[in-house]
C-alpha positions as CSV (number, residue, x, y, z in Angstrom):
1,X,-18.2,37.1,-53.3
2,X,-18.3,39.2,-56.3
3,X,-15.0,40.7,-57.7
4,X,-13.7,38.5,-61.7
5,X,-11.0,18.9,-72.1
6,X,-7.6,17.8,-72.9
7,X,-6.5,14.8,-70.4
8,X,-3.0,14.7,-68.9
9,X,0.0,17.2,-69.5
10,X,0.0,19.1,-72.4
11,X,2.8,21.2,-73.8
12,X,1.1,24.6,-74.9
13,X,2.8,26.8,-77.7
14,X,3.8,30.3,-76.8
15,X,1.6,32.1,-79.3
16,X,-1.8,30.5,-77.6
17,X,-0.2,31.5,-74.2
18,X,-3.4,32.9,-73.2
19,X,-5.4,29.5,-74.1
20,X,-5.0,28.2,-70.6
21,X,-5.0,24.7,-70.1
22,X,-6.7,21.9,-68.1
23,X,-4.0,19.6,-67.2
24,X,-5.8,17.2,-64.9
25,X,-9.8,17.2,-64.1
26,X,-12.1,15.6,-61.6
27,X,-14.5,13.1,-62.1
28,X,-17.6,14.4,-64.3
29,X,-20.5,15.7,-62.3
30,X,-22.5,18.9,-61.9
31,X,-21.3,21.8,-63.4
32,X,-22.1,25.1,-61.0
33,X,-22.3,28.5,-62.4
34,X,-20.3,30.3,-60.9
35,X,-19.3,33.8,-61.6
36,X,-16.6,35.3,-59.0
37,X,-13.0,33.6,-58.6
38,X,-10.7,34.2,-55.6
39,X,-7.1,33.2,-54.5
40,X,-7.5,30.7,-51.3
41,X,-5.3,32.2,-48.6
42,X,-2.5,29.8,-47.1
43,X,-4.5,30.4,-43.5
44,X,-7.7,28.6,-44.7
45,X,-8.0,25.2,-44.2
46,X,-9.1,23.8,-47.3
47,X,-12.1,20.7,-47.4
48,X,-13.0,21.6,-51.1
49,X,-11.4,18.8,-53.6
50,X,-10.1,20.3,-56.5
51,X,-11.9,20.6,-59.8
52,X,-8.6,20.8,-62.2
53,X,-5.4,22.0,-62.4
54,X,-4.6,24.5,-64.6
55,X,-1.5,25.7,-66.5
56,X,-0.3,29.0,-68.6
57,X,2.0,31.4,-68.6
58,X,2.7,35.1,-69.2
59,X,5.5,37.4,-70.8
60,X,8.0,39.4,-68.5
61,X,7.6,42.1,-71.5
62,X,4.7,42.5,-74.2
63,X,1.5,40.4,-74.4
64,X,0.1,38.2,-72.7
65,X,0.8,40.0,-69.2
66,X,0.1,38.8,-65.8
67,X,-3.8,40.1,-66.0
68,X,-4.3,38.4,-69.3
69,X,-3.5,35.4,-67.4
70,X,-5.4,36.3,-64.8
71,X,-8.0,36.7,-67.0
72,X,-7.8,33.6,-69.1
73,X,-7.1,31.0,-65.7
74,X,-10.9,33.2,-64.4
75,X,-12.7,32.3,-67.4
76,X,-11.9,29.1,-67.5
77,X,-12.5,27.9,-63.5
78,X,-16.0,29.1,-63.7
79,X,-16.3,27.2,-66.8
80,X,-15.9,23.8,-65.2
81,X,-17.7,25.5,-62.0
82,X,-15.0,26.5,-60.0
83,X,-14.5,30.2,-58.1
84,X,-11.4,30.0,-56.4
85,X,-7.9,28.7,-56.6
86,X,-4.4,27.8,-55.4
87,X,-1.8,28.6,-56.9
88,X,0.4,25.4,-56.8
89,X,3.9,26.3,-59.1
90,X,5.5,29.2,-60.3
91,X,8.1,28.2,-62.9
92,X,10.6,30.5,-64.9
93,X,11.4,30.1,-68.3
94,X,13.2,32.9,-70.0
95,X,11.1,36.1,-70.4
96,X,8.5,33.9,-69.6
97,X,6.9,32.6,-66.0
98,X,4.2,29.5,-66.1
99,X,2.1,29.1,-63.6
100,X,0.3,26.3,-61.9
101,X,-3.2,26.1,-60.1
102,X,-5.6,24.1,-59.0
103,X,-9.7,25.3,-58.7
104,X,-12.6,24.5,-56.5
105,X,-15.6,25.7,-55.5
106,X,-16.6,27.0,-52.0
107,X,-19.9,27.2,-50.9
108,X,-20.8,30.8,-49.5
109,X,-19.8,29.7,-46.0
110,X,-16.2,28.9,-47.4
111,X,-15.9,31.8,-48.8
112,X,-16.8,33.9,-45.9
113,X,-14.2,31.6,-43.6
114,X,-11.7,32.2,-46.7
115,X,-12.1,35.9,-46.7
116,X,-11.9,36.3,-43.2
117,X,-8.7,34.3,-43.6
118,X,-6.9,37.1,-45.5
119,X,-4.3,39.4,-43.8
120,X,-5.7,42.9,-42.6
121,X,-4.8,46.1,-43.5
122,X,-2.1,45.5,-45.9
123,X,-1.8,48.1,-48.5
124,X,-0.1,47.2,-51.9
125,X,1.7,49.3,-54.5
126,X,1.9,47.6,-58.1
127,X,4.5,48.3,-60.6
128,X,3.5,48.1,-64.1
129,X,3.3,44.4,-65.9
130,X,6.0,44.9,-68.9
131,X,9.4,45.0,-68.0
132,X,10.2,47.6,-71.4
133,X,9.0,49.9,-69.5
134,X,10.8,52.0,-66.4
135,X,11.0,52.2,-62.7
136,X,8.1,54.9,-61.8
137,X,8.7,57.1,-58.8
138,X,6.1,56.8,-56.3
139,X,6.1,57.9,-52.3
140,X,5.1,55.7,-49.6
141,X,4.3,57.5,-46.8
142,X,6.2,60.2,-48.5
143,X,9.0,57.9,-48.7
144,X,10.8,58.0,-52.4
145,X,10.6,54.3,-54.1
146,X,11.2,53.7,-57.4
147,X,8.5,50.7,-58.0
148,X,10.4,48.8,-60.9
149,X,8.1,46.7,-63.5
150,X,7.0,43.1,-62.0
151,X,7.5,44.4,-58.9
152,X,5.3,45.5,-55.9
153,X,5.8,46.9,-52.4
154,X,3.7,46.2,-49.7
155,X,2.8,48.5,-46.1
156,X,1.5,46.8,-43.1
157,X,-1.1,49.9,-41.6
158,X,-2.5,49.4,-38.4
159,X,-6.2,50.6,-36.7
160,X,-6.6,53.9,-37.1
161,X,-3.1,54.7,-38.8
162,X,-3.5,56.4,-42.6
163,X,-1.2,55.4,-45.3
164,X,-0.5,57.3,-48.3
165,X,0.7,56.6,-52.0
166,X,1.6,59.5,-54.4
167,X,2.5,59.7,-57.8
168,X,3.7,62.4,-60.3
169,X,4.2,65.3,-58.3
170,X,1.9,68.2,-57.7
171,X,-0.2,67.1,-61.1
172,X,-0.2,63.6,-59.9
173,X,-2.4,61.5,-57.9
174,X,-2.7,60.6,-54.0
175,X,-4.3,58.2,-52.5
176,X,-5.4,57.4,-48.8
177,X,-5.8,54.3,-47.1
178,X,-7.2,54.0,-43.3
179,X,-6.5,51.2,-41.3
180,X,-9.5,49.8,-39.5
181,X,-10.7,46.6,-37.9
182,X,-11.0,44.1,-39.9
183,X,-10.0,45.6,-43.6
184,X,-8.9,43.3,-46.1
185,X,-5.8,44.7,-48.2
186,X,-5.7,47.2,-50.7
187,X,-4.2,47.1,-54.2
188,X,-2.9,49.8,-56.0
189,X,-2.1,49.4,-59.8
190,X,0.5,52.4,-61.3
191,X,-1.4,51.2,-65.4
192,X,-4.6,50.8,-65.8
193,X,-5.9,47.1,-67.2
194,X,-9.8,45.3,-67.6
195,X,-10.3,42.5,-65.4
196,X,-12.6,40.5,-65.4
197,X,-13.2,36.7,-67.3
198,X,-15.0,37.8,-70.5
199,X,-12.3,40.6,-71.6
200,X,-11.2,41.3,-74.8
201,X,-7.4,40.6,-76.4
202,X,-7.0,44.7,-76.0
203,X,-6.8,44.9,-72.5
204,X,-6.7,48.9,-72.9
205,X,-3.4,49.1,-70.8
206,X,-2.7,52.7,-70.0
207,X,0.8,54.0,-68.8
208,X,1.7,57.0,-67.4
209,X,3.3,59.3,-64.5
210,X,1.2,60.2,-62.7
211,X,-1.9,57.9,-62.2
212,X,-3.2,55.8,-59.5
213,X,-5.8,52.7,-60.2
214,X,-7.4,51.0,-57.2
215,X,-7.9,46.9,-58.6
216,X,-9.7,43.9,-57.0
217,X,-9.3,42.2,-54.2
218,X,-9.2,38.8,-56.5
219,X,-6.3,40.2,-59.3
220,X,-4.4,41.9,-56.4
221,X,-4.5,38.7,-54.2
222,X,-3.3,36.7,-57.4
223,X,-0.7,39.6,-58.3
224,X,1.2,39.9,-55.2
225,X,2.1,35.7,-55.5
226,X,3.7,36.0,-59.1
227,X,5.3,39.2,-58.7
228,X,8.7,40.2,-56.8
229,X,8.3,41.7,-53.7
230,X,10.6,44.4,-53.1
231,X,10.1,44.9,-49.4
């Protein structure tokens, strides 16, 4: 699907949060190349043994955010020939959370069986990933929310139903979202942010009113587990 050696613990300092670290590692062997990178849904029943376990963390406000992580964990799975993972620990610490996951590869016949694994017609409204910044106004089904930062509120559509998002008023955006058979969920970002594992340290964050970004199945999958629900 395409969407984005140290040994033993290791304490990682918080200004190289984005330096993710291998914690434990397999056995040597062949390394794959391996380019996409995709959460392993609870449903699937994993054969795969895992490649490493990786740990790093991200800020509730500033840099690194949730994507950089993202970003950094992506970059360095496929480095040691892994495309999807589990997330095994989320762990609070102040203004920051670490997280935990392990990596393995699936074969394109596992990823199919993941995939198909995933819940249907879910659609997903993010808030943005700093906390300085404030509760945005959106409508759900032209029902008021105020979607704080770190935060994300989910819809269950059905076949044939249409959801809707809405943002900033009559100059804002809209956005519609059709259940069907079969549809795997739908991620909506209120600030824009580049995905993907060879970003830059800018990661050309946008915030505003009124704006609407659609994001990856992968960084949505892997947003929705480390931030707060607020169904």
């Amino acid at each position: 699907m395409k969407e984005v050696v140290f040994l033993g613990f290791l304490f990682v300092a918080q200004a190289a949060a984005q330096d993710v670290k291998v914690m434990t590692t397999a056995p040597a062997g062949v390394v794959r190349e391996v380019s996409s990178f995709d959460v392993i849904d609870p449903a699937y029943e994993l054969q795969a043994t895992s490649l490493a376990t990786l740990t790093g963390f991200f800020l509730n406000a500033g840099q690194p955010n949730a994507v950089a992580l993202f970003n950094s964990f992506w970059k360095k799975a496929n480095g040691v020939g892994a495309n999807a993972f589990r997330i095994d620990a989320l762990t609070p610490a102040g203004d920051s959370t670490w997280v935990t996951l392990s990596v393995y590869y699936l074969d394109e016949e596992e990823a199919k069986r993941n995939l198909d694994a995933y819940p249907k017609n879910l659609v997903y409204a993010l808030g943005d990933l700093d906390r300085k910044h404030p509760a945005k106004s959106i409508k759900l089904n032209n029902k008021k929310i105020a979607l704080a930062p770190l935060e994300y509120v989910a819809y269950q559509n059905e076949v044939d139903e249409e959801t809707t998002i809405a943002i900033g008023g009559v100059l804002g955006t809209k956005v519609w979202v059709r259940g069907r058979e079969g549809r795997l969920p739908a991620h909506f970002a209120l600030s824009g942010f580049a995905v993907g594992p060879n970003y830059t340290t800018t990661l050309g964050l946008t915030f505003n009113t009124g704006r609407i970004y659609p994001i990856g199945l992968n960084v949505g999958r892997f947003l929705v587990q480390v931030l707060k629900s607020q169904n």
